[in-house]
C-alpha positions as CSV (number, residue, x, y, z in Angstrom):
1,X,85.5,104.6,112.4
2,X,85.6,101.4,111.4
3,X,87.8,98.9,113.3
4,X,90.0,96.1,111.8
5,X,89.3,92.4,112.3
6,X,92.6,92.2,114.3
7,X,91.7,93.9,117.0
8,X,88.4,94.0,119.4
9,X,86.6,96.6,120.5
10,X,87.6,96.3,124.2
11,X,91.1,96.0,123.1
12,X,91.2,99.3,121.8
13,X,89.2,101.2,125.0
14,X,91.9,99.7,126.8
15,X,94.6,101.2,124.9
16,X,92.9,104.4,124.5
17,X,92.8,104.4,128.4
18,X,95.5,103.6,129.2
19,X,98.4,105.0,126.8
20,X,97.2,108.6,127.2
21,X,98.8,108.7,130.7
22,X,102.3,107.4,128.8
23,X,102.9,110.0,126.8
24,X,101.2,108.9,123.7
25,X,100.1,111.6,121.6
26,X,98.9,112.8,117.9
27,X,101.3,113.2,115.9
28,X,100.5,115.9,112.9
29,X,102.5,115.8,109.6
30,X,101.2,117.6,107.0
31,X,104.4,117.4,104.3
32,X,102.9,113.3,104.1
33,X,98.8,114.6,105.0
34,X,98.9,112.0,107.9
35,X,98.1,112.0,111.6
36,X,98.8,108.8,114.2
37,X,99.2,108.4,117.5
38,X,102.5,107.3,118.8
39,X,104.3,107.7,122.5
40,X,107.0,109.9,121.6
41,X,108.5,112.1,118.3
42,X,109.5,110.0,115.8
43,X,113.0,109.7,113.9
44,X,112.2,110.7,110.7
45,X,114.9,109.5,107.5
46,X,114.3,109.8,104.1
47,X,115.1,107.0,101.6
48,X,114.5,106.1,97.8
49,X,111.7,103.4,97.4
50,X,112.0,101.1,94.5
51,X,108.4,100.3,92.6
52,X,107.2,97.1,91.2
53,X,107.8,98.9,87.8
54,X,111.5,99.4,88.7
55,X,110.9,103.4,89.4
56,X,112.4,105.1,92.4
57,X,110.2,107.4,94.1
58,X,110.5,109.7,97.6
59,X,110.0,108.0,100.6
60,X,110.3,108.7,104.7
61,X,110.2,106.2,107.4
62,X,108.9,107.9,110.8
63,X,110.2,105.4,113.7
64,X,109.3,105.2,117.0
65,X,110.9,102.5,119.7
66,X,109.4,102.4,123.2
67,X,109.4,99.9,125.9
68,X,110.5,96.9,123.6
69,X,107.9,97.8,121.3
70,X,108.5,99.7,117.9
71,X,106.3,101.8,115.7
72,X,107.2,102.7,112.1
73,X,105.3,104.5,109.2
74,X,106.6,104.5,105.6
75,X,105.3,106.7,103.4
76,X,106.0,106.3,99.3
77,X,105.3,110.0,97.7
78,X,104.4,109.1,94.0
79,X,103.4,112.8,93.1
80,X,105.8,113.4,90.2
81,X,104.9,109.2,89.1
82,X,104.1,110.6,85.6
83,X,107.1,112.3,85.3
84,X,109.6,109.7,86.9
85,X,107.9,106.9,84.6
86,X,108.0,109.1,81.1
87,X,111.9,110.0,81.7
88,X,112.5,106.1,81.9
89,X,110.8,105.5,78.6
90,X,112.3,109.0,77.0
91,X,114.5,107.1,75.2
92,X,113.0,104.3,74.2
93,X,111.2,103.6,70.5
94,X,107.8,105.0,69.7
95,X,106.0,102.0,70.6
96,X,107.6,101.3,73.5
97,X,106.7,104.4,75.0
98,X,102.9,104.0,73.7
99,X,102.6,100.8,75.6
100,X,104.3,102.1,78.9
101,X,101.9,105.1,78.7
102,X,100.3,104.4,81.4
103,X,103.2,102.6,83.7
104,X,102.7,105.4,86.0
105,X,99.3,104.6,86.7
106,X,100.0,101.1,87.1
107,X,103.1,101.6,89.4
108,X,100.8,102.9,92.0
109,X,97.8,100.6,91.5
110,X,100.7,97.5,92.4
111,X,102.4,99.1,95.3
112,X,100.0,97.3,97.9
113,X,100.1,94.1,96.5
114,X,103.8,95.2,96.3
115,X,104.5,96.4,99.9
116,X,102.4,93.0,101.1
117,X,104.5,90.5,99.4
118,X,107.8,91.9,100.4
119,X,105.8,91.1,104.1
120,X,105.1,87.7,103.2
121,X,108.7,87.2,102.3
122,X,110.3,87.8,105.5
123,X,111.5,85.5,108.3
124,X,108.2,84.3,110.2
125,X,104.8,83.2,110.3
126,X,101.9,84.8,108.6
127,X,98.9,84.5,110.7
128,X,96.8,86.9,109.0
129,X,96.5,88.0,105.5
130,X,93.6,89.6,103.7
131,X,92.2,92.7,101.9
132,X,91.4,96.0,104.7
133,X,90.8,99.4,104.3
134,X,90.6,102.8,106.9
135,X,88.3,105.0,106.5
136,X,87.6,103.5,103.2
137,X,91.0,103.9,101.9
138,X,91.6,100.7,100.3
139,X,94.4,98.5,101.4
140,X,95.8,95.3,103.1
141,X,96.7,94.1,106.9
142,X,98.8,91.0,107.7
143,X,100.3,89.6,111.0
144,X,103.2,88.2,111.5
145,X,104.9,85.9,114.4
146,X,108.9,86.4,114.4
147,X,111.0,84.2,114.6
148,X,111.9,85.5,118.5
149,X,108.5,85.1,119.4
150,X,107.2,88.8,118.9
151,X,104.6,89.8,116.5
152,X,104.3,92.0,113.9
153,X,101.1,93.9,112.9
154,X,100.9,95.5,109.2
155,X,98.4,98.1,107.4
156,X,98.9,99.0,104.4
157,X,96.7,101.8,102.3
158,X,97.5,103.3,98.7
159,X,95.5,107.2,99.2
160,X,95.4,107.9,95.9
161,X,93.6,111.2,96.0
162,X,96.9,112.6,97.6
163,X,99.4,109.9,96.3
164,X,100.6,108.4,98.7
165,X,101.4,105.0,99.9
166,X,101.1,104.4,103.7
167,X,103.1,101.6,105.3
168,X,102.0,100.9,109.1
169,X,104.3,98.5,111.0
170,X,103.9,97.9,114.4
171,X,106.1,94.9,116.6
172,X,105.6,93.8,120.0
173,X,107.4,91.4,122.0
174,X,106.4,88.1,122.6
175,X,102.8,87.9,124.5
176,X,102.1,91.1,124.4
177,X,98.2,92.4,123.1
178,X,98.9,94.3,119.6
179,X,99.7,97.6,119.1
180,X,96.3,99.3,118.5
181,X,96.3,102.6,119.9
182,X,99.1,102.8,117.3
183,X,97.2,101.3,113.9
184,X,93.6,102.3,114.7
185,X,94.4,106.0,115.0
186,X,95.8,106.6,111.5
187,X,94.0,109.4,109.6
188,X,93.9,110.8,106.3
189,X,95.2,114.9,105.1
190,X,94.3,116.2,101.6
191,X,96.7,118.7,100.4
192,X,95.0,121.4,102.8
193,X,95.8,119.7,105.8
194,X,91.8,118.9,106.0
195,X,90.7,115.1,107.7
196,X,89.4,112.7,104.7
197,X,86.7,109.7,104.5
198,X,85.2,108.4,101.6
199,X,82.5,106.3,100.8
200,X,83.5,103.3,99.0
201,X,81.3,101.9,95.6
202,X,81.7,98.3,94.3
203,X,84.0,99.5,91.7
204,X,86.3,100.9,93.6
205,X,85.6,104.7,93.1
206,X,85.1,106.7,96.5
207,X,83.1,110.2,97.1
208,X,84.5,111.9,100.1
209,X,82.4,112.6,102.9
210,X,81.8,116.0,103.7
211,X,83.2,117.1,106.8
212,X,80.4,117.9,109.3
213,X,79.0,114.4,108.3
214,X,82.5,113.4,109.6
215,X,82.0,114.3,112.7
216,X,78.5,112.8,113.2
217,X,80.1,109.5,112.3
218,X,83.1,109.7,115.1
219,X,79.8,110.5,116.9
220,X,77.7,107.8,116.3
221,X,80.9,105.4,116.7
222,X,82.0,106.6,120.0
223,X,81.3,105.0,123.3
């Protein structure tokens, strides 16, 4: 696995020591092909999520609070994005609809930049803001200092292959380490239920990785 700039590797050995005896656990969800640790069963609400392009798409927030600290993950299902984006432009004139043909594809390709200026926006300090990915899903990370002194820790990862948009927020209260038993553990489902990795080429396109090779990698990365 490769491990974010935020966080050090002894950080996260000391999480992953320490949080198992607290109930932490993985938490499976196969309707949104994620898995993640968190210390207890989430809440789980639907909502409609507006798009950059003004379309409103599926979404679920999975929220956990614990000990002052909270845990949230936001998924945005853009499966039927085709469809949503064609019945806006049903009615509009020939050319209008030539031009928005591909709106749907662009929708998605925006959410990120999206979801990480809607961030930005809030009450707060930004202390870190740049380009990420998880297991070579594609995204963005940010950290932000609220104005009560706690911090805020943000992943965000468009997984197109399946698509989805995946919003990690995790909050702690002021001085405490970040929340990385929580954002390192994210992994990616395909539509089977299977564990993704890709690897990533210069243009952005990704090959997944086949399984066993998977494993040989956790291998190679574990202590």
């Amino acid at each position: 696995m490769y491990f974010s700039r935020f966080f050090s590797v002894s950080l996260i050995l000391f999480f992953t020591s320490t949080t198992q005896a607290q109930g932490w656990f993985e938490y499976i969800n196969q309707e949104d092909l994620f898995t993640v640790n968190l210390p207890g069963s989430p809440e789980v609400s639907n909502f409609t999520y507006q798009s950059e392009l003004e379309a409103e798409f599926p979404a679920r927030n999975y929220e956990v609070f614990d000990r002052g600290n909270h845990y949230k993950v936001t998924v945005v299902d853009f499966t039927e994005a085709q469809e949503i984006h064609w019945k806006k432009l049903e009615n509009e004139r020939e050319s209008e609809q030539l031009r928005g043909r591909n709106r749907w594809i662009t929708d998605q390709r925006s959410s990120v930049a999206r979801a990480a200026r809607e961030f930005r926006q809030r009450d707060g300090e930004v202390t870190y803001d740049a380009w990420g990915h998880l297991e070579n899903v594609e995204g963005h990370q940010l950290q932000l200092t609220n104005p009560d002194g706690s911090r805020t820790f943000v992943a965000i990862y468009l997984h197109g292959q399946v698509n989805r948009l995946y919003i990690l927020e995790g909050t702690v209260p002021p001085r405490m380490p970040p929340p990385a038993q929580f954002q390192q553990s994210l992994r990616f489902l395909d539509n089977n239920g299977a564990r993704v990795r890709y690897e990533l080429s210069p243009d952005g396109g990704t090959t997944r990785v086949a399984r066993g090779q998977i494993l040989d990698i956790d291998e190679t990365a574990a202590p």
